[in-house]
MIVEX-228589 format. One record per residue (C-alpha): x, z, y. Coordinates in steps of 0.05 Angstrom, whole numbers, padded with zeros to 5 digits, always signed. Layout:
% residues N
XZY...
END
This chain:
% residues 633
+00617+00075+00191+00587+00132+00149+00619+00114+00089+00691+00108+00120+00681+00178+00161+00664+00208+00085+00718+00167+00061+00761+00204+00117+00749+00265+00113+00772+00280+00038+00844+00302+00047+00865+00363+00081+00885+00315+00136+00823+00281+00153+00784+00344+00150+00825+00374+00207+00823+00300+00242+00745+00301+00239+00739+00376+00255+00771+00358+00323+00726+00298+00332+00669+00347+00324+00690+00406+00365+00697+00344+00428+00622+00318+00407+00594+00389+00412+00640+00407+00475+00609+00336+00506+00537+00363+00484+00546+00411+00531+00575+00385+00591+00522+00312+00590+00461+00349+00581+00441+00387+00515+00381+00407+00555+00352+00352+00551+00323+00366+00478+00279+00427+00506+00243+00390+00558+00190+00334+00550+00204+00293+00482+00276+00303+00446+00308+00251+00409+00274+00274+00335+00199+00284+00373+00152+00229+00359+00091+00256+00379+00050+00327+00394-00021+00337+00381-00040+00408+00407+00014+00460+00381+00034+00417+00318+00100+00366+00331+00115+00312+00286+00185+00287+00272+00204+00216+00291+00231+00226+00209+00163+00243+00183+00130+00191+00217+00185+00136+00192+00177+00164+00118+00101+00161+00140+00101+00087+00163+00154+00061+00097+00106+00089+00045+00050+00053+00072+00089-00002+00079+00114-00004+00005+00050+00013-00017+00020-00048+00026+00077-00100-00012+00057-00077-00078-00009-00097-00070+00011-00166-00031+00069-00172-00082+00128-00177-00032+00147-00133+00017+00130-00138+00083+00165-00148+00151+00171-00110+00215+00137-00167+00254+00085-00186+00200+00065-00112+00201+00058-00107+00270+00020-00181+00270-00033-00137+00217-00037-00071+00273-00006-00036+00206+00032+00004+00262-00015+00023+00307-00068+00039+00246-00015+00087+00221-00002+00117+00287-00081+00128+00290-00082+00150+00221-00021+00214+00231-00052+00235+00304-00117+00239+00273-00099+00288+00205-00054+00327+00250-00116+00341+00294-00153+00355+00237-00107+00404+00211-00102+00436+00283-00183+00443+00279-00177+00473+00209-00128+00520+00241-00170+00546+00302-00232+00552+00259-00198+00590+00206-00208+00551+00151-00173+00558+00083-00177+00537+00016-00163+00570-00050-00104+00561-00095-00161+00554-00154-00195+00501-00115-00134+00463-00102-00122+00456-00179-00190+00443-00202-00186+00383-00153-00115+00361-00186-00142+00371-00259-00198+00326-00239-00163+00275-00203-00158+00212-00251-00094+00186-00229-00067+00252-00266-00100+00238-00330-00074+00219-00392-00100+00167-00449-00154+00224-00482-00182+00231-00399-00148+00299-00396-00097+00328-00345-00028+00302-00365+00028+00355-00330+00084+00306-00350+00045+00248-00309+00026+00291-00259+00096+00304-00236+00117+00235-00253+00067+00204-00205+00081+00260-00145+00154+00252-00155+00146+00174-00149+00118+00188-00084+00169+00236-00054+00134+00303-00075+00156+00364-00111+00101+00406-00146+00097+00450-00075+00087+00395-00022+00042+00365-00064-00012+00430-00074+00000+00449+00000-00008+00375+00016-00078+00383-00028-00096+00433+00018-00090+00404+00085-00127+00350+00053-00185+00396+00028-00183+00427+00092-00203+00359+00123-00254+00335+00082-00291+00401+00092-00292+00385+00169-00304+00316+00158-00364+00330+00110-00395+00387+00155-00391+00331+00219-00423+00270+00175-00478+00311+00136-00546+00287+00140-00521+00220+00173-00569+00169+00147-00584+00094+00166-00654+00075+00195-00706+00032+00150-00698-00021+00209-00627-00014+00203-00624-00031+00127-00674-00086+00135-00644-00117+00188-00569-00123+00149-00600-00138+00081-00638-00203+00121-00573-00215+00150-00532-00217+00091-00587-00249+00051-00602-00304+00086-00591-00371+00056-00592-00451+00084-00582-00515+00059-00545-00568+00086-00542-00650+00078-00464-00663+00105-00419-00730+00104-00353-00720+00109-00303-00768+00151-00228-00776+00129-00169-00827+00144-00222-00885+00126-00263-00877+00184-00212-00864+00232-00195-00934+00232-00118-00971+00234-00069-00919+00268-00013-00966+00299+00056-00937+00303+00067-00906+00354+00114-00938+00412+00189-00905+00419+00167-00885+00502+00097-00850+00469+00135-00819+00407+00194-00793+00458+00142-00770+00508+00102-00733+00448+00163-00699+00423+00183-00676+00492+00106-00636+00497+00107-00615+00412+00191-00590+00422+00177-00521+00402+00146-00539+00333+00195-00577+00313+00253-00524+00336+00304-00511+00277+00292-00429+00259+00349-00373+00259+00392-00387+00191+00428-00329+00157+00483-00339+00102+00472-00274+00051+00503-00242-00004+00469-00195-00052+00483-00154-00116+00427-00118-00153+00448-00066-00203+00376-00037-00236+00356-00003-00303+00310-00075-00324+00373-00109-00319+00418-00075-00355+00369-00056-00405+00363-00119-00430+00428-00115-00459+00425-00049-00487+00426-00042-00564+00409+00026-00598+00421+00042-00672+00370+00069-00724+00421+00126-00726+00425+00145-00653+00342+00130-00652+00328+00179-00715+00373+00236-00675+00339+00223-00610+00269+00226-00652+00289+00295-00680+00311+00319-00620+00240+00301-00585+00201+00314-00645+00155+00366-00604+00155+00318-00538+00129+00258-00581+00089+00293-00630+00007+00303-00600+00000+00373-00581-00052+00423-00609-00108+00422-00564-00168+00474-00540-00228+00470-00508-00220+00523-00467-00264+00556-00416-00244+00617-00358-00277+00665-00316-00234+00695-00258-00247+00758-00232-00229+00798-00162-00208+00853-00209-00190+00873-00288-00247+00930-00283-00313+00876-00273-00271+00828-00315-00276+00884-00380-00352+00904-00354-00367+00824-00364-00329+00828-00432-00369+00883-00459-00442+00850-00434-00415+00792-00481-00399+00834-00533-00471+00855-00532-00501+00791-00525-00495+00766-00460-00466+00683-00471-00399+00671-00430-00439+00613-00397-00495+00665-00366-00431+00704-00334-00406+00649-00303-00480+00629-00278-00484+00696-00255-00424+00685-00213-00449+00619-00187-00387+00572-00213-00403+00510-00230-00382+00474-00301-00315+00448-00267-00303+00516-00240-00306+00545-00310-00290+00482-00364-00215+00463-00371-00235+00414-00428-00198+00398-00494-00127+00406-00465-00055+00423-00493-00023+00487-00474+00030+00449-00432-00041+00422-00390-00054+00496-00363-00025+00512-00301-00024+00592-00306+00018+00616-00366-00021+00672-00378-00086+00633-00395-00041+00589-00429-00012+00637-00479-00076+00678-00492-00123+00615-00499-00069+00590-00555-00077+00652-00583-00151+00651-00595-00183+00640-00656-00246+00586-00646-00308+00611-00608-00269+00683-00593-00267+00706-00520-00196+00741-00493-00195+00802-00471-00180+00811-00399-00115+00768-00369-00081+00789-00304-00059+00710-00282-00037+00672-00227-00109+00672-00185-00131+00737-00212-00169+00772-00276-00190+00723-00325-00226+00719-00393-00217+00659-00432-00252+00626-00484-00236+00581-00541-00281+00527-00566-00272+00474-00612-00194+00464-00644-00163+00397-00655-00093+00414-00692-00032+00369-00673-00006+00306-00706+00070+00287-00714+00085+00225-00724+00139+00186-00767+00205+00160-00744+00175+00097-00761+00124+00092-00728+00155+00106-00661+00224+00073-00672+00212+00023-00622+00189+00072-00574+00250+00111-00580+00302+00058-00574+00271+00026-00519+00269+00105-00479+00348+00112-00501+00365+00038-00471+00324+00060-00406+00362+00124-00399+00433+00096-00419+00411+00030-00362+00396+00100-00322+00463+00119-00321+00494+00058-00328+00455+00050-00264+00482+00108-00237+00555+00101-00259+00566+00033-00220+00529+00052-00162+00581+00102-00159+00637+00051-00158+00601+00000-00118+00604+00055-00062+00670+00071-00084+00695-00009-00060+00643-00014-00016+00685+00045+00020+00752+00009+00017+00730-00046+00048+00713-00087-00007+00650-00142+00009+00590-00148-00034+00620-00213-00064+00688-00177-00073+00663-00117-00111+00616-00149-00155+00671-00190-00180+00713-00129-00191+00660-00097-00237+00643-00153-00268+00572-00168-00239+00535-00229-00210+00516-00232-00126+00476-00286-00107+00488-00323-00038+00438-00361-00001+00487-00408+00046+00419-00412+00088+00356-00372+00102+00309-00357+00154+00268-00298+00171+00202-00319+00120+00249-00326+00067+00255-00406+00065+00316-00454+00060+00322-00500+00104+00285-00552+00060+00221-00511+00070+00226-00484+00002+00221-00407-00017+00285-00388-00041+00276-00381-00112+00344-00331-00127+00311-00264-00091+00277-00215-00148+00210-00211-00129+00193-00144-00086+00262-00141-00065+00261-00140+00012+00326-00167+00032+00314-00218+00080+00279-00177+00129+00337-00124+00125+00390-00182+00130+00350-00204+00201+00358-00137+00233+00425-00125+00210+00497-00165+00232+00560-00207+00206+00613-00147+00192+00558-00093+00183+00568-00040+00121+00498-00033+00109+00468+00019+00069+00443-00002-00005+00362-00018-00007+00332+00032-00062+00302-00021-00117+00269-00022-00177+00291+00045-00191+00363+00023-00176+00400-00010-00116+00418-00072-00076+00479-00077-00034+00481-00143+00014+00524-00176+00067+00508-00220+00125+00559-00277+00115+00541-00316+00176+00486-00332+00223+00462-00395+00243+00420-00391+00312+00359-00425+00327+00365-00489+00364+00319-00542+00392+00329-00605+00340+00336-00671+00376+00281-00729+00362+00332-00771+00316+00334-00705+00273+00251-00695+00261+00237-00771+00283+00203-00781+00210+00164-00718+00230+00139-00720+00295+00114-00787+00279+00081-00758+00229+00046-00710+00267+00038-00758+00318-00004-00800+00269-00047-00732+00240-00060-00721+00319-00082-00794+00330-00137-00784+00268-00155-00726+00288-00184-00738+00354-00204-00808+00333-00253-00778+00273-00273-00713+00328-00300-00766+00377-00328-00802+00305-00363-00742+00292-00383-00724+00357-00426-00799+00372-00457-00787+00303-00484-00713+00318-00512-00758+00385-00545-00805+00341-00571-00753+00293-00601-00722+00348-00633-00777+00384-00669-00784+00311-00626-00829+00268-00620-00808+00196-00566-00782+00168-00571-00827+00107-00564-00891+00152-00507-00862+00190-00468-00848+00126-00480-00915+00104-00454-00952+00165-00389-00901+00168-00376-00926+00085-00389-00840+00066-00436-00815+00014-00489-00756+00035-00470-00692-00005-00519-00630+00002-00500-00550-00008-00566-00509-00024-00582-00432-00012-00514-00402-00007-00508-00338+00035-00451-00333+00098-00405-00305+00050-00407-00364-00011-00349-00407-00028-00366-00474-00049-00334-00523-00084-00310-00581-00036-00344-00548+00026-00296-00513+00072-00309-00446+00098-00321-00474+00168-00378-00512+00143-00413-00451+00122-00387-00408+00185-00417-00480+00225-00480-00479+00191-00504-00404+00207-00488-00426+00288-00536-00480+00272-00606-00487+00280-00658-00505+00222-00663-00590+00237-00608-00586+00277-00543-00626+00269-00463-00600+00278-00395-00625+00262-00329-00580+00250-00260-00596+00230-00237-00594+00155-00170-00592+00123-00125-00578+00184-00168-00634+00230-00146-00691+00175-00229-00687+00162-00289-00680+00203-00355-00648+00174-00418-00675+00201-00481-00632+00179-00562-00620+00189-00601-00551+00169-00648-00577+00119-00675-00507+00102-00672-00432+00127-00696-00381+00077-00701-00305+00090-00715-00269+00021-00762-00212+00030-00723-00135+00030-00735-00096-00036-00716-00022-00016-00716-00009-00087-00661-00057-00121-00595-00035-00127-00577-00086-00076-00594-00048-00020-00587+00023-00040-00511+00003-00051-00518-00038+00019-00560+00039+00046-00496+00070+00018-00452+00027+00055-00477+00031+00113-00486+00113+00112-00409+00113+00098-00394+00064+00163-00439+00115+00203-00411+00180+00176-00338+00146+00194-00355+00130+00260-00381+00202+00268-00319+00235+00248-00284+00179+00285-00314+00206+00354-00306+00280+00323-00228+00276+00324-00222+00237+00390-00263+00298+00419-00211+00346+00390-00147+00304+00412-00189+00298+00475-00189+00377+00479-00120+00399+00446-00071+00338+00480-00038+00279+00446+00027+00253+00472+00065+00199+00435+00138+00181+00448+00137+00110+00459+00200+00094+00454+00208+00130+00386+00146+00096+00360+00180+00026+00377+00240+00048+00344+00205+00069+00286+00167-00002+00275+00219-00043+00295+00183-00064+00361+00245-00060+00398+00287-00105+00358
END
């Protein structure tokens, strides 16, 4: 609907046409209740904590980075529902309330942080550094701007955050665990048993008869719903990104060499300093501590003197592109080795810098970085290439044109998928193969509709347009559909129970003093045993719930637990219980000390904020929150 109002509004005619429509809109504003915005939560309020109101918009941008930052690390992207299965909403929710109280705290206390301590954190910050460990500008912005910063946000972002950890380290100082505390965990985690275990499978459950058609119709009738046929879509989907149509770009040696002059200086390696600064409230103590050093004085006893630490004072070997203030830049690059500036006036105040040791720069040949080059020009031409259809896929996309339709007209490929559900499987249970991985599609395709103009999904650095091309609903299947699978269910029911009540008159025998060894025998199983492993092992042919089982269990005594989905039954005995003594002095537990001094310091600051949203007032709009997560889809 966007699209076609744009669309509408481009001729003299349909600008008058939509300046009428919006005189009515504002004219009905007026009469229906404008009003309502300034009382109790308008429609862009998602929440207030104290004096400080945050945007239903900055909490959605909020809650979609985390999300995308959450399917990078799974590998796919996920879902409204599966993040609301993982409390990713509420956790989020928890997360914004809580830094906005912070920040409300820093506020009232009159806390603030300076612009110098703000960069020294950035220069230090490792996902800013380049290959030599040293600030890279050019990665610095790329890495913000991946993220949705400019240069500003991101500093005044810094700050906020400094701001907090200054609370949050004042509230959880001195917070230490107990001796009994640490010994009590370290025995926990270090204790270790052995087991001797059989384990029973489709062999001792005996012969399964088929199942009779009245018992197989009256099981399906109880077991309907897991055997219901899901919600199918039919999709459509072009991608148009910079890997794709990269791959088909060639570049010339001719158009490389030009590039590689042209970017001589970018790909060449800088000239870099060690350089060192003193700042100073004022030029006149800046030229007294310039004349002590003329006379002796080292530049290192100043800045003792001063009480800066080495990362208040050290920039490190760095390029003159690496320093933030221009001033220290220029004079620093100006320096001969071991020579210290007169006084600066730069951006934080009066500095004197000093050069150390000098590594000169290096530029490369065109032939060493040919490949380099031609693989940056196909990026950038994909880029725009990128850019240019996107262009005219909006451009059909706006006259009505489907996905199918306008990929054909510019001559690229859309996949359809005649049949999909919601976890991204055909309806032969397979995972649909065609989908790029990362790209979320399906879950958009769910919450959208047949008809819809839907708004491209941002991809790999380029776009996605899609169509819902039908919609199959979910239905209840009839038994002649599933018979071959409810009977087999039917039959991995039957051996179930038939190897629990197996397992359950051995563990009666086993504790009325027969052997396990004689039992095994008699049931045609071996005896297996798992020695000294810790709650957390993984073992090779014992299932997790063995373990879990055998720390419920006694020392002599005997359990059972299901295996493999209840196809197997585990019968067990404790042979041994072993509690290692604690060492206080191995690494083990100082890192287990550490652990546990975190947890507690958490918990402190935990309580800390709920005191202050106690104090200052929290309200949440509900309705915007469910809006936001998809709740109320």
């Amino acid at each position: 609907m966007l699209r076609g109002m744009r669309k509408a509004s481009s001729n003299w005619l349909g600008k008058t046409i939509m300046a009428v429509v919006m005189g009515v809109l504002i004219v009905s504003f007026g009469i229906w209740g404008i009003a309502d915005i300034f009382k109790g939560f308008g429609q862009s309020t998602f929440a207030k904590v104290g004096g400080t109101e945050i945007s239903a918009e900055q909490f959605r941008q909020i809650y979609t980075d985390r999300l995308q930052q959450l399917g990078r690390q799974f590998g796919r992207p996920l879902t409204p529902d599966q993040a609301r299965a993982f409390g990713i909403d509420r956790q989020v929710l928890q997360q914004t309330l809580a830094e906005a109280a912070l920040d409300e705290e820093a506020r009232r206390m009159g806390l603030n942080q300076s612009d110098a301590e703000v960069l020294r954190t950035i220069y230090n910050d490792p996902n800013f550094k380049g290959l030599n460990g040293q600030f890279d500008p050019q990665r610095f912005q790329s890495v913000i701007r991946n993220f949705g910063y400019t240069e500003g946000r991101y500093i005044a972002e810094q700050r906020r955050v400094g701001l907090r950890r200054q609370i949050a380290g004042t509230i959880s100082s001195g917070i230490e665990p107990t001796k009994s505390m640490v010994e009590a965990l370290t025995r926990f985690q270090n204790e270790q048993r052995s087991i001797d275990y059989v384990t029973l499978g489709a062999a001792q459950a005996g012969t399964i008869d088929p199942p009779s058609p009245e018992a197989l119709a009256a099981y399906f009738e109880d077991h309907k719903v897991q055997f219901r046929a899901p919600e199918y879509r039919k999709i459509a989907f072009v991608a148009i990104t910079p890997e794709e149509i990269g791959k088909w770009e060639t570049v010339s040696d001719e158009d490389a060499k030009k590039v590689f002059e042209e970017r001589k200086d970018r790909l060449s390696t800088p000239e870099k300093r060690e350089v060192s600064q003193i700042v100073f409230p004022d030029a006149g103590e800046a030229q007294a501590a310039r004349a002590r050093i003329t006379s002796g004085t080292s530049f290192d006893d100043i800045a003792k003197e001063r009480k800066l630490n080495p990362a208040d004072v050290n920039l490190g070997l760095v390029a003159k592109s690496a320093i933030l203030d221009p001033a220290v830049g220029d004079a620093a690059f100006a320096l001969p080795a071991g020579e210290v500036s007169q006084p600066i006036q730069g951006r934080f105040g009066v500095a004197l810098v000093k050069v150390g040791k000098i590594e000169p720069g290096v530029t490369p040949s065109y032939e060493a970085l040919a490949q380099q080059v031609k693989n940056e020009i196909a990026t950038e031409r994909a880029r725009a290439k990128v850019a240019e259809l996107r262009d005219k896929m909006e451009d059909e996309r706006g006259g009505g044109s489907s996905v199918i339709d306008a990929a054909q007209k510019l001559k690229l490929t859309a996949v359809t998928i005649d049949a999909i559900d919601r976890s991204g499987r055909l309806p032969n249970g397979q995972v649909a193969s065609n989908i790029p991985r990362g790209l979320d599609v399906v879950s958009q395709a769910f919450n959208s509709d047949v008809g819809v103009d839907n708004d491209p999904i941002q991809f790999n650095n380029g776009y996605v347009w899609y169509d819902v091309l039908g919609i199959t609903p979910s239905r209840e299947r009839t038994l002649d559909e599933v018979r071959d699978q409810v009977e087999a269910k039917w039959r991995e029911d039957q051996i179930s129970a038939k190897l629990r009540a197996k397992a359950t008159e051995m563990v009666q025998k086993l504790d009325s003093g027969a052997k396990l060894a004689d039992e095994a025998t008699a049931a045609g199983v071996k005896v297996e045993t798992a020695a000294n492993f810790r709650r957390e092992a993984t073992l090779p042919n014992v299932p997790a719930g063995v373990i879990a089982a055998a720390f419920r269990t006694a020392k002599d005594g005997d359990g059972q637990t299901s295996a493999a989905g209840g196809s197997q039954w585990v019968v067990f005995r404790v042979t041994d219980v072993t509690v290692p003594p604690v060492d206080f002095a191995s690494n083990e537990v100082k890192q287990l000390s550490e652990a546990l001094r975190r947890s507690l310091s958490d918990e402190q600051v935990a309580q800390y904020v709920a005191k202050i949203e106690t104090d200052i007032g929290v309200t949440v709009n509900q309705a915007a929150f469910a809006q936001v997560t998809g709740a109320n889809n």
